[in-house]
VOPAGU-2260 file (C-alpha; in pm, 1 decimal, decimal comma):
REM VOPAGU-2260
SITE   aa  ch    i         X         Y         Z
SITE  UNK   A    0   -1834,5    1246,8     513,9
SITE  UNK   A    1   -1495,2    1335,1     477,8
SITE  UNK   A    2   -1569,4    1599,6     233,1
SITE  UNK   A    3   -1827,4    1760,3     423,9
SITE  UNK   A    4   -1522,8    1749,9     747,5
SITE  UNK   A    5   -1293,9    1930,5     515,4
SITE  UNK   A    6   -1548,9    2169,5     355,8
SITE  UNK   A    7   -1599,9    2253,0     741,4
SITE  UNK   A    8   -1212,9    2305,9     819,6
SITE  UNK   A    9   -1196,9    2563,2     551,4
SITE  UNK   A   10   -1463,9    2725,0     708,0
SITE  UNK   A   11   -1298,7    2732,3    1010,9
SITE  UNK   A   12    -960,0    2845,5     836,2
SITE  UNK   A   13   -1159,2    3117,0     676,6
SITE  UNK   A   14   -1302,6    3262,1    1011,3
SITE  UNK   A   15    -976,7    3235,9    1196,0
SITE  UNK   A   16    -761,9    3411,9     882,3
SITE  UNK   A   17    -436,8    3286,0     971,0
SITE  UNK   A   18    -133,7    3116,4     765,4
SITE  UNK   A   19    -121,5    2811,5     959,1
SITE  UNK   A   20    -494,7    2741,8     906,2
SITE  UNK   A   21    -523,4    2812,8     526,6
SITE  UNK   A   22    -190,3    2608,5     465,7
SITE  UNK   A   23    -310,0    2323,2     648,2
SITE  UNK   A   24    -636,9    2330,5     525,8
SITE  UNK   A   25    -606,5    2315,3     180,0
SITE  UNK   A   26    -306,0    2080,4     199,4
SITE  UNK   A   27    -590,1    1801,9     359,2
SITE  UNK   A   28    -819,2    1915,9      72,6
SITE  UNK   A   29    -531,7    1848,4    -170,2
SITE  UNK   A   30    -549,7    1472,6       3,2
SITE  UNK   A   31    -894,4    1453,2     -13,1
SITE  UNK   A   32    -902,2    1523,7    -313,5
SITE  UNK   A   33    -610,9    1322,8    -452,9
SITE  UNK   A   34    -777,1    1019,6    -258,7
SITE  UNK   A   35   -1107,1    1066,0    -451,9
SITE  UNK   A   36    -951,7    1082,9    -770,2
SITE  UNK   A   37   -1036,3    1467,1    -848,2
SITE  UNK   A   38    -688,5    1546,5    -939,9
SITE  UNK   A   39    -744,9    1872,3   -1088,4
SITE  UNK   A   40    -915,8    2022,5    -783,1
SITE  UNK   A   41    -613,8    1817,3    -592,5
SITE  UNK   A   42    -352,7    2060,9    -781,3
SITE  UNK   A   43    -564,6    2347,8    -728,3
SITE  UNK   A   44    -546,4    2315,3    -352,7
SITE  UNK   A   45    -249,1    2204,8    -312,0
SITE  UNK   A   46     -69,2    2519,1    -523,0
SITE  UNK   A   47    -281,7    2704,1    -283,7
SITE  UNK   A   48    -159,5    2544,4      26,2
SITE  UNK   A   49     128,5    2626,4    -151,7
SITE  UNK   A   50     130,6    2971,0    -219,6
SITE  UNK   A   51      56,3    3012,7     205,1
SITE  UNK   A   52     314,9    2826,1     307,5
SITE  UNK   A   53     592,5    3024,6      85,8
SITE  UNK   A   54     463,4    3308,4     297,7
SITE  UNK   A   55     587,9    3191,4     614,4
SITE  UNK   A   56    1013,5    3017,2     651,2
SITE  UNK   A   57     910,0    2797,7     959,3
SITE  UNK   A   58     619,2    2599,7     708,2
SITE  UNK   A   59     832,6    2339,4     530,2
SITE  UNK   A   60     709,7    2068,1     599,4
SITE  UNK   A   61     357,5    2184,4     462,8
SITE  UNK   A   62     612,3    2312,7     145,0
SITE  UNK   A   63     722,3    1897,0     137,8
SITE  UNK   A   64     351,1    1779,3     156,5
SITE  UNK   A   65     244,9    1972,4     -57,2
SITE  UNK   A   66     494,1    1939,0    -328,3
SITE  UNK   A   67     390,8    1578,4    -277,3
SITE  UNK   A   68      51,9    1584,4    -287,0
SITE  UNK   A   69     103,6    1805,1    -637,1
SITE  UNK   A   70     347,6    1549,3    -788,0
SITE  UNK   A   71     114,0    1293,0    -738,5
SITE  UNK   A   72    -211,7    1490,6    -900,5
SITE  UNK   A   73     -16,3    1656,5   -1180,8
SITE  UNK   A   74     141,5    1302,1   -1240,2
SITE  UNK   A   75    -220,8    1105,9   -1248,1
SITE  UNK   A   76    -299,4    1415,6   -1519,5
SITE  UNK   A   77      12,9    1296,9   -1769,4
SITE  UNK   A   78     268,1    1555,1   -1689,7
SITE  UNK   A   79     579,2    1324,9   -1575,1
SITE  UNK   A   80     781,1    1647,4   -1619,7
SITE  UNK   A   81     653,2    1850,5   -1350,8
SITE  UNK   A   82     520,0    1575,9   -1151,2
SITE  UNK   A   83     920,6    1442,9   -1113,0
SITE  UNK   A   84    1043,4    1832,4   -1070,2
SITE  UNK   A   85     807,5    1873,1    -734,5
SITE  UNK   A   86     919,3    1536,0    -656,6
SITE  UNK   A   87    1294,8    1596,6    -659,6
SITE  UNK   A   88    1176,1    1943,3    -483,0
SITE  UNK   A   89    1024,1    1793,3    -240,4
SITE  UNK   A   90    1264,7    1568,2    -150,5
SITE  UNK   A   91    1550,6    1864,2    -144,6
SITE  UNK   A   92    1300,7    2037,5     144,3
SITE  UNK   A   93    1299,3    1705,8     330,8
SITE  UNK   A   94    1691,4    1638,9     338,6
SITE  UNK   A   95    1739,9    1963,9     447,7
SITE  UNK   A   96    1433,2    1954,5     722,2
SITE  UNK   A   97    1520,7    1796,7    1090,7
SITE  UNK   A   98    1199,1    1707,8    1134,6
SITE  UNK   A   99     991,6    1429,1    1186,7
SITE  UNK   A  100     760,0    1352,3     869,7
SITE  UNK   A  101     374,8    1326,1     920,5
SITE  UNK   A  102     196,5     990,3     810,6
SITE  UNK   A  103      75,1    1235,9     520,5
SITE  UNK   A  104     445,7    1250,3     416,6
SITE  UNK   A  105     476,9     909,0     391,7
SITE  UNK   A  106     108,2     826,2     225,6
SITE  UNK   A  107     169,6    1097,5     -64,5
SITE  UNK   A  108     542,9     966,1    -134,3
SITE  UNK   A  109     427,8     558,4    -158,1
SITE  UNK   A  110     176,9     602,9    -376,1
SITE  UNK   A  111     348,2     805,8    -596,6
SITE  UNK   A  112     575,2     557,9    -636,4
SITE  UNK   A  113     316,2     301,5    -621,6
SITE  UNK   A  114     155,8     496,4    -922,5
SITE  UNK   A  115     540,6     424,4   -1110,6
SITE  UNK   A  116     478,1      68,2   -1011,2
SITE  UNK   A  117     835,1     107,2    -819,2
SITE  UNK   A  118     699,4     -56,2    -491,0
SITE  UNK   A  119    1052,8    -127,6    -404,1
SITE  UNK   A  120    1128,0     237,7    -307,7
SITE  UNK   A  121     744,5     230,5    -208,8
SITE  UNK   A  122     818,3     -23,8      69,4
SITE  UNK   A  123    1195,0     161,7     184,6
SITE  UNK   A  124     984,5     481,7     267,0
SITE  UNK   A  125     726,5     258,5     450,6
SITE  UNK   A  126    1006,1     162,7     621,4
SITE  UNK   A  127    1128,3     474,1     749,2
SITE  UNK   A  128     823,6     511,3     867,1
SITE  UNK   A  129     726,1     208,8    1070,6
SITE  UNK   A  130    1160,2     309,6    1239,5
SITE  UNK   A  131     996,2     663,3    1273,4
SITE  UNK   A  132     637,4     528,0    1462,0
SITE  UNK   A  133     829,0     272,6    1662,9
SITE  UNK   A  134    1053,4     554,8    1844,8
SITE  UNK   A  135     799,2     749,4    1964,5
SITE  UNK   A  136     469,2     706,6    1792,2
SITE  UNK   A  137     130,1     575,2    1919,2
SITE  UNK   A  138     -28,0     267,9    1907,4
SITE  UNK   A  139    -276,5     402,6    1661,9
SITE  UNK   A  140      10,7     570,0    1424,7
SITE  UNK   A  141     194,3     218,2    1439,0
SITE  UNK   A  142    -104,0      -6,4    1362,3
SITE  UNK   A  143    -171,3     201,7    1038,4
SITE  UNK   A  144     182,6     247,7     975,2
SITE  UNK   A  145     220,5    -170,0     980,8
SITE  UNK   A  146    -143,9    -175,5     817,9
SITE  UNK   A  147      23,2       5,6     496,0
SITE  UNK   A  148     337,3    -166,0     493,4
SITE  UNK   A  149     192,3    -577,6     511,4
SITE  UNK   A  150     -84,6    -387,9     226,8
SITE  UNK   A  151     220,5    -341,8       3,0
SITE  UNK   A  152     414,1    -613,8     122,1
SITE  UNK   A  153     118,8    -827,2     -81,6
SITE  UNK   A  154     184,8    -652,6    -356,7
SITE  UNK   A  155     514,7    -751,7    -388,5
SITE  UNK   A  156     381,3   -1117,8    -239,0
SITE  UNK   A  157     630,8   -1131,1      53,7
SITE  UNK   A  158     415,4   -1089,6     361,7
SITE  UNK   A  159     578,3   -1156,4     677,9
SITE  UNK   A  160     390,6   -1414,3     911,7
SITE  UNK   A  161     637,7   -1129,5    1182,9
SITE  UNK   A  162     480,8    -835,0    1026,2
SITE  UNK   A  163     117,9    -953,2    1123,0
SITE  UNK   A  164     226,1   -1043,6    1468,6
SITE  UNK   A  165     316,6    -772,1    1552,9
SITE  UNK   A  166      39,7    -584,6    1393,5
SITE  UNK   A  167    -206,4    -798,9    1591,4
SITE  UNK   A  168      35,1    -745,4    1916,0
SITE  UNK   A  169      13,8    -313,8    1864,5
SITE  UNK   A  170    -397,3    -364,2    1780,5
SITE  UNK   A  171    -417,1    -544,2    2113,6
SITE  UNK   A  172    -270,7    -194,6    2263,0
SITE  UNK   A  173    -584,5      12,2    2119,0
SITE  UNK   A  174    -909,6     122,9    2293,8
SITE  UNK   A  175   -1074,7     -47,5    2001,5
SITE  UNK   A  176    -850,3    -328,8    1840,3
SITE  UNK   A  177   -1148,9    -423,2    1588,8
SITE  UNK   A  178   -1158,5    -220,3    1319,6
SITE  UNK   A  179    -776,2    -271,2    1337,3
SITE  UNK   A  180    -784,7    -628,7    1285,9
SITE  UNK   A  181   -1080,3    -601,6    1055,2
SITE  UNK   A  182    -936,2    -426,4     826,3
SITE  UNK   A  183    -642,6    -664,5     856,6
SITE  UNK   A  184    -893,6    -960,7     754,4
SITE  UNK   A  185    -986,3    -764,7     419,1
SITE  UNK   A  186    -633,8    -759,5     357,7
SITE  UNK   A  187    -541,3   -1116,1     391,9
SITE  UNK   A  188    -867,6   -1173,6     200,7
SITE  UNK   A  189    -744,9    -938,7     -92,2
């Protein structure tokens, strides 16, 4: 389902023939394809998004996602050395950028790291992004955001009694608090 949604947003780019619609629709084929495990076509995309993006100044943070996105394909392939150069370039683009990182941002930098088994770093980015979601973001961006952060949290096995509180108090905010707290269940299953 998801790849039949993205085939169709590259449709759509491809009638509309702008920048801003190629970039950002091969960047979410690059994480489509990254979360399916087709890391090959996940580089291919993403270089694409790529190439778009260089063609227009005000679209870095596609540039930073997309960096990401290729550090974490090319890394899943064997080639540390370029995986750790887009990394480090990536991360450059975001010191220098005043803007606020998308929840793709934050999914493509943890599991890189979660791929180096560093869930320590893993978990500081999470944080930034549950201080990020809390200023300003929606109910829906916070429940994923905590979501994430109590799924890594088990990893490290230092869940928060707190953390799922106040999970359970942000799912309470949502039209549908179900699938929220259902997915929360599969995690305290895990």
């Amino acid at each position: 389902r998801v790849l039949l949604h993205t085939q169709n947003y590259l449709a759509r780019a491809e009638k509309t023939n702008t920048h801003y619609r190629f970039t950002d629709a091969y960047l979410y084929s690059a994480k489509v394809h990254c979360f399916r495990g087709e890391w090959q076509l996940a580089i291919d995309y993403a270089e694409t998004s790529l190439g778009y993006a260089l063609e227009e100044a005000r679209f870095t943070t596609f540039r930073i996602r997309g960096l990401l996105w290729l550090a974490l394909a090319t890394y899943q392939q064997g080639d540390s050395e370029n995986s750790e150069r887009y990394l480090q370039r990536a991360l450059a683009l975001h010191q220098q950028t005043p803007t606020y990182p998308y929840p793709s941002f934050y999914d493509a930098i943890t599991w890189y790291y979660e791929e180096q088994h560093d869930q320590q770093t893993a978990l500081t980015w999470r944080d930034q992004q549950l201080t990020h979601a809390l200023k300003g973001g929606s109910p829906f961006q916070i429940t994923e955001c905590y979501l994430k952060r109590i799924k890594l949290l088990k990893t490290l096995g230092c869940v928060d009694p707190s953390e799922i509180a106040a999970l359970r108090d942000w799912a309470a905010k949502l039209i549908d608090p179900d699938t929220v707290l259902t997915r929360l269940r599969a995690l305290e299953v895990e």
